[in-house]
C-alpha positions as CSV (number, residue, x, y, z in Angstrom):
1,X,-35.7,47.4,-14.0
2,X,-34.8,44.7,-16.1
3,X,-31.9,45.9,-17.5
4,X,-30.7,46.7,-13.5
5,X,-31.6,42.9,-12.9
6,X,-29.8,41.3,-15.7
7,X,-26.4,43.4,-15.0
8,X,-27.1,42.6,-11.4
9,X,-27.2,38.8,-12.4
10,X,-24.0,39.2,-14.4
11,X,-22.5,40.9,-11.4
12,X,-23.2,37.8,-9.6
13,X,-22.1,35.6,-12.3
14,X,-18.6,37.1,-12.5
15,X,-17.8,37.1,-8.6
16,X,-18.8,33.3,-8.4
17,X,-16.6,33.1,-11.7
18,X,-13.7,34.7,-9.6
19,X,-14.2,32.7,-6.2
20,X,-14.4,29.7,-8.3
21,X,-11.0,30.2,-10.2
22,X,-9.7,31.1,-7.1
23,X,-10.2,28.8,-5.1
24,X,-9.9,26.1,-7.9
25,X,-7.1,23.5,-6.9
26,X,-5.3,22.5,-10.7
27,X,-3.4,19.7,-9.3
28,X,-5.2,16.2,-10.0
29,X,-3.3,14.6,-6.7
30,X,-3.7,17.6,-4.4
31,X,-7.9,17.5,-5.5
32,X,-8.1,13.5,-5.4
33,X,-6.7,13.4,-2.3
34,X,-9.3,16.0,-0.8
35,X,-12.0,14.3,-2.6
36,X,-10.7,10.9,-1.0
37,X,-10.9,12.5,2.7
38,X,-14.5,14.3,2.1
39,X,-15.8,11.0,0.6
40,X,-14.0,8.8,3.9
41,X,-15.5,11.5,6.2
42,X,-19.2,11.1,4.7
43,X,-18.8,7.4,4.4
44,X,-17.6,6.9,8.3
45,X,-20.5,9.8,9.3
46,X,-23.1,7.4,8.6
47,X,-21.5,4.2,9.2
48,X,-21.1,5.4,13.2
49,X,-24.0,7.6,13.2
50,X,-26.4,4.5,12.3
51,X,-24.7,2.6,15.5
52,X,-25.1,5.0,17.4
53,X,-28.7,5.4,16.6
54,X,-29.8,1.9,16.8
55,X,-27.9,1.7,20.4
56,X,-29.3,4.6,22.1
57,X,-32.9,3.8,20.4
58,X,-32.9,0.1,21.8
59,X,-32.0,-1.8,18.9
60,X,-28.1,-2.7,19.7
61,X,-27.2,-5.3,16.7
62,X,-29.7,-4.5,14.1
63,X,-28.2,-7.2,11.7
64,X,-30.5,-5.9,9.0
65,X,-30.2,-2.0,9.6
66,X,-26.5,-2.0,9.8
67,X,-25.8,-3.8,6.6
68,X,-28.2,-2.2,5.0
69,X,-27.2,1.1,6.2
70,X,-23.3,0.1,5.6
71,X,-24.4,-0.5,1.7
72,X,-26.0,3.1,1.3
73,X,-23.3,4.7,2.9
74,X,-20.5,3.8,0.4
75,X,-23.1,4.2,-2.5
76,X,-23.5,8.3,-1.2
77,X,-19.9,8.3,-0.3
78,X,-19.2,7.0,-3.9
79,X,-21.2,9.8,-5.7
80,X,-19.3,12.2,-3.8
81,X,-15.7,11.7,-5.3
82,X,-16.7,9.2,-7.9
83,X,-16.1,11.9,-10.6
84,X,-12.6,13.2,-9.0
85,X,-11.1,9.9,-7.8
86,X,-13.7,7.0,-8.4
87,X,-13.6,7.1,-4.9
88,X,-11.6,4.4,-3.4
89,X,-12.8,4.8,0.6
90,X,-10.4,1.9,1.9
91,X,-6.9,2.1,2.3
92,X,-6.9,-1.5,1.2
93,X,-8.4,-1.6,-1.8
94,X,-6.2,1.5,-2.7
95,X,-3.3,-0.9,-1.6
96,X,-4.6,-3.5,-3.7
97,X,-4.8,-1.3,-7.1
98,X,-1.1,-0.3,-6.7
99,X,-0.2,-3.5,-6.2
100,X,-2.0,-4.6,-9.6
101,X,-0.5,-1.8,-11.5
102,X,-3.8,-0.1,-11.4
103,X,-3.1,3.3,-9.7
104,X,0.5,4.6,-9.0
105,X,2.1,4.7,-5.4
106,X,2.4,8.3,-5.1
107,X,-1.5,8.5,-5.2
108,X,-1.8,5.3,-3.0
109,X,-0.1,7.2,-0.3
110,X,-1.9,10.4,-0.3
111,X,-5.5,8.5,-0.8
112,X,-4.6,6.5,2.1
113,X,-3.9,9.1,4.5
114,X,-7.2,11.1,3.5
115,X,-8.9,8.2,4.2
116,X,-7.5,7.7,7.8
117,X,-7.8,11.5,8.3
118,X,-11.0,11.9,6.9
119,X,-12.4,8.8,8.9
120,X,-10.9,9.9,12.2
121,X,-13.0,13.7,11.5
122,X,-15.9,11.8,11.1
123,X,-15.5,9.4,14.7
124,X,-14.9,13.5,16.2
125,X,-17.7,14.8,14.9
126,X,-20.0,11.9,15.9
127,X,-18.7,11.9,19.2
128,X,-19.7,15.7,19.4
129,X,-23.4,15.1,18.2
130,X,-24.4,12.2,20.1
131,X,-22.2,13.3,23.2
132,X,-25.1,14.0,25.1
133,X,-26.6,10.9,24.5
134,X,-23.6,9.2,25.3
135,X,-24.1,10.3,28.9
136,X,-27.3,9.8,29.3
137,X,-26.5,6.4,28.2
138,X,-23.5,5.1,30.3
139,X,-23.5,8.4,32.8
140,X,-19.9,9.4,31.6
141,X,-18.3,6.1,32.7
142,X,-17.2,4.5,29.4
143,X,-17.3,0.8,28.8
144,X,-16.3,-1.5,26.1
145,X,-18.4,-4.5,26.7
146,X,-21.9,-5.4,28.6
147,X,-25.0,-3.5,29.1
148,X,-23.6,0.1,28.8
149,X,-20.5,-0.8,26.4
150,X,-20.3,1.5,24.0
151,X,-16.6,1.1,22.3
152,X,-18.2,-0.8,19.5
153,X,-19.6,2.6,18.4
154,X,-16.3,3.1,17.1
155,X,-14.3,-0.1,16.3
156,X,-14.7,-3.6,15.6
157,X,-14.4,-6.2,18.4
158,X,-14.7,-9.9,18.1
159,X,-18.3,-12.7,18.7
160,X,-17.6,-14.2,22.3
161,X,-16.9,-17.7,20.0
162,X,-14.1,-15.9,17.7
163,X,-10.7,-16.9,18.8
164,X,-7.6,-15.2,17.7
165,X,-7.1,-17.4,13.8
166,X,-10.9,-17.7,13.1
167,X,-10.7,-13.8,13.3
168,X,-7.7,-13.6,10.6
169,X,-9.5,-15.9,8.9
170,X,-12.7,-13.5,9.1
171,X,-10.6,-10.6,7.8
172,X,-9.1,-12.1,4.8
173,X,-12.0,-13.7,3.5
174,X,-14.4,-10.8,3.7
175,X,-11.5,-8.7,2.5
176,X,-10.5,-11.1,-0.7
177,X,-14.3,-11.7,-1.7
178,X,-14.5,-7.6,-1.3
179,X,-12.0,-6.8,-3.8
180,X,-12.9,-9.9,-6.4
181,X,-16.6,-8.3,-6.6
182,X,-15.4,-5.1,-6.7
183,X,-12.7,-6.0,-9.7
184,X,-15.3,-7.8,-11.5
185,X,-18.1,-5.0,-11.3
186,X,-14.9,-2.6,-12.8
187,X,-13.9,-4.5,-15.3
188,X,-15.5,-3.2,-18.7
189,X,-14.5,-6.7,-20.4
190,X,-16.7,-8.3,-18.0
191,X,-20.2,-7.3,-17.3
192,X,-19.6,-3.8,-16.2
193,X,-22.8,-1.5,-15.5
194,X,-23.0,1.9,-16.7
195,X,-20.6,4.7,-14.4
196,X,-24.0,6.0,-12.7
197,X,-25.0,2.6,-11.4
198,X,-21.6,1.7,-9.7
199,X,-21.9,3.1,-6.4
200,X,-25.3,1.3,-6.4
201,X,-23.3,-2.0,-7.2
202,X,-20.8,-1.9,-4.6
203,X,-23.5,-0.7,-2.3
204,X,-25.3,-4.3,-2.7
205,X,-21.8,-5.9,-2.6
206,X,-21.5,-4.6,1.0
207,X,-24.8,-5.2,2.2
208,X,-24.7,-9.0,1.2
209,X,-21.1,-9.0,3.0
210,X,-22.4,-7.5,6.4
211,X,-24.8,-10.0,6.1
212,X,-22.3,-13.1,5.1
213,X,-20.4,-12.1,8.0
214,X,-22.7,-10.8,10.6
215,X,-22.5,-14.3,12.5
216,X,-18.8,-14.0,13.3
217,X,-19.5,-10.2,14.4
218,X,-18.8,-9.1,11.0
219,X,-16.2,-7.9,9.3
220,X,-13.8,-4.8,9.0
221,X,-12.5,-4.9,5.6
222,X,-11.6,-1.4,6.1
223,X,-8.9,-0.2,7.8
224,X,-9.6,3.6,8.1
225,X,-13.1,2.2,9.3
226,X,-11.7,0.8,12.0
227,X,-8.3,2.2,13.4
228,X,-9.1,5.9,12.9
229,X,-12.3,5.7,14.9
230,X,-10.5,3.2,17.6
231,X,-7.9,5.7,17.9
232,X,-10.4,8.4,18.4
233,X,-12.1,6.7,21.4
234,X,-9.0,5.7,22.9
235,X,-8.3,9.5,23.0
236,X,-11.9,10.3,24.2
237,X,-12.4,8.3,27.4
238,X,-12.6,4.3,26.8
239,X,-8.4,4.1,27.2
240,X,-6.6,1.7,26.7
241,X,-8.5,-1.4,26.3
242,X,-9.5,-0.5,23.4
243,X,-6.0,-1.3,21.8
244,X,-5.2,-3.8,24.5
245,X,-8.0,-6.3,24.4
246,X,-6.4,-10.0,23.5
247,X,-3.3,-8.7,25.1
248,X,-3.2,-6.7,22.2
249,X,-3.3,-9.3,19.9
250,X,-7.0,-7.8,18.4
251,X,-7.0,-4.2,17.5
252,X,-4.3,-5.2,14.6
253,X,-6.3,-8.0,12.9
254,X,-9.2,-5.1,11.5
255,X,-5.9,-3.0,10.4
256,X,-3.5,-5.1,9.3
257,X,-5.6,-8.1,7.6
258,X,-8.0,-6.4,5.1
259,X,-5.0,-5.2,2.9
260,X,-3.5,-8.9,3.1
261,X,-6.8,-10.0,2.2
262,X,-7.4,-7.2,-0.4
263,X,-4.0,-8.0,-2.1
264,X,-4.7,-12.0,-2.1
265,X,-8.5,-11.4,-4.1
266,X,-7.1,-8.9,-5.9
267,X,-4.0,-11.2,-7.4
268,X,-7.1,-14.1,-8.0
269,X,-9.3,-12.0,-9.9
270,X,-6.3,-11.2,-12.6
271,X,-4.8,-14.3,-12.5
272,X,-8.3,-16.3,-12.9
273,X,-10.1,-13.9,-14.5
274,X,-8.6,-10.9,-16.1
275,X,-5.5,-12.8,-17.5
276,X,-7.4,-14.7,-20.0
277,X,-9.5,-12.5,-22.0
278,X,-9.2,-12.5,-25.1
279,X,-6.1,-10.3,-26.7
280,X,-9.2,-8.6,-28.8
281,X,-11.2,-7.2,-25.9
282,X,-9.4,-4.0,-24.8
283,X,-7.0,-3.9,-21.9
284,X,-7.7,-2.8,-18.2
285,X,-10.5,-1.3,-16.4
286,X,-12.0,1.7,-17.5
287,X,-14.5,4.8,-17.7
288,X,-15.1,7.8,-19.2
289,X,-13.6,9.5,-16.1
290,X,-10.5,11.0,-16.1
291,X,-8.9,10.2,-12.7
292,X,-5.7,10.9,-11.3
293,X,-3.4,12.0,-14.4
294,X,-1.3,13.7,-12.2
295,X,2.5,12.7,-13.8
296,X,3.0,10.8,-10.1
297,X,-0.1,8.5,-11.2
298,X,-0.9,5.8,-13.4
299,X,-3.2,7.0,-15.8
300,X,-5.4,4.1,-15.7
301,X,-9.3,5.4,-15.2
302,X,-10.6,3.9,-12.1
303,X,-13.8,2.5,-11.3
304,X,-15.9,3.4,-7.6
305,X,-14.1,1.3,-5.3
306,X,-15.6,0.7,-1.8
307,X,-15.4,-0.4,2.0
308,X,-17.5,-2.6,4.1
């Protein structure tokens, strides 16, 4: 009987060895860029299944929940393509490592589109689990603002007070401090922590910027985070307004400011920081990871990058 169990278990053993080589992508680029939509997807899951929660259990705004839920989310997300990747999440701070030399373009382009792809699964598949919530909620007549709005399940929308600049204002500043705490976590000439602890890191990084921010509504800082789940509810019943609100002069700030803001903190951290280190201290960031060495891609190893 034994003998029939072990050959059994080797059996086993081969066919997972034979699904796994088969199904085994050997292309660095083609498996970061999966690992950079699953990661997007799981971060986006539980960034819009928390709001939804707290709305249809009474506790619209949570200040404390969301941030704190916000923070967690990019630490799981980060453990899921931290290894592959070091899981960027954000289109902009993707943006903002090519445009420091960081990671090369080719891999700045795919990562980006997983993310918008992966972000806009994640709004669908929300949308299907709390659907019949959803109309218990509002009775199937959407609404973007008062007591049955529900478009801020998906996107960001501006504090009564904001006015068109203070909300530029909002998105570059979140978006610049974002990416100098996120530099200064991945840079191992500076105090780094160990690879395990770094989705923990940026996980505190976003809570305490959900909080910073939570009086002006808060802050994108993401722009998969925010257009690929607008885009989904403008397809799914809210309409137009969701892109039209300002007379279209909001839906683009969440979009098109965090990488302007991204690119700005990132070009102050290396020119007040990483520039004057001393010539001893080795050069760059860096783990023990072995990301992206796809011939399109800078073979610099990359740290856990993050949202908000």
């Amino acid at each position: 009987m034994s003998r029939i169990t072990r050959h059994g278990s080797h059996t086993s053993l081969a066919k997972k060895d034979f699904v796994v080589h088969l199904l085994r992508i050997e292309n660095p680029l083609v498996r970061g860029t999966i690992a950079e939509f699953f990661s997007a997807f799981v971060f986006i899951f539980f960034v819009l299944s928390t709001q939804a929660s707290t709305l249809f259990s009474g506790r619209r705004g949570d200040m404390l929940l969301n941030a704190v839920n916000n923070g967690i989310a990019v630490s799981i997300a980060m453990f899921v393509s931290g290894g592959v990747t070091g899981a960027f999440l954000n289109p902009a701070v993707t943006l903002a490592w090519a445009v420091i030399g960081k990671l090369r373009w080719t891999c700045c382009i795919f990562y980006s589109i997983a993310q918008f792809v992966g972000a806009f699964a994640a709004a669908a598949v929300i949308y299907v689990l709390y659907y019949d919530a959803l109309q218990s909620f509002d009775g199937g007549h959407r609404e973007l603002f008062g007591s049955n709005g529900t478009a801020g399940l998906y996107g960001t929308y501006p504090a009564d007070h904001q006015t068109f600049l203070s909300s530029i204002i909002n998105e570059l500043v979140g978006s610049g401090i974002l990416l100098i705490a996120v530099l200064s976590v991945s840079d191992r000439r500076n105090w780094r922590p160990d690879n395990g602890l770094f989705p923990l890191v940026n996980g505190l990084i976003i809570v305490a910027l959900n909080l910073a921010f939570y009086g002006n509504g808060g802050v994108a800082m993401n722009p998969a985070r925010d257009l690929s789940p607008r885009l989904f509810s403008y397809f799914s019943g809210w309409g137009e307004e969701t892109f039209s609100l300002w007379n279209y002069q909001w839906f683009w700030i969440p979009f098109a400011m965090p990488y302007a803001g991204a690119i700005i903190g990132a070009l102050m951290y290396e020119v007040l920081i990483e520039f004057h280190w001393s010539p001893e201290l080795s050069h760059g960031t860096a783990t023990n990871l072995e990301n992206c060495k796809h011939e399109e891609c800078e073979e610099h190893p990359l740290i856990p990058q993050a949202f908000a």
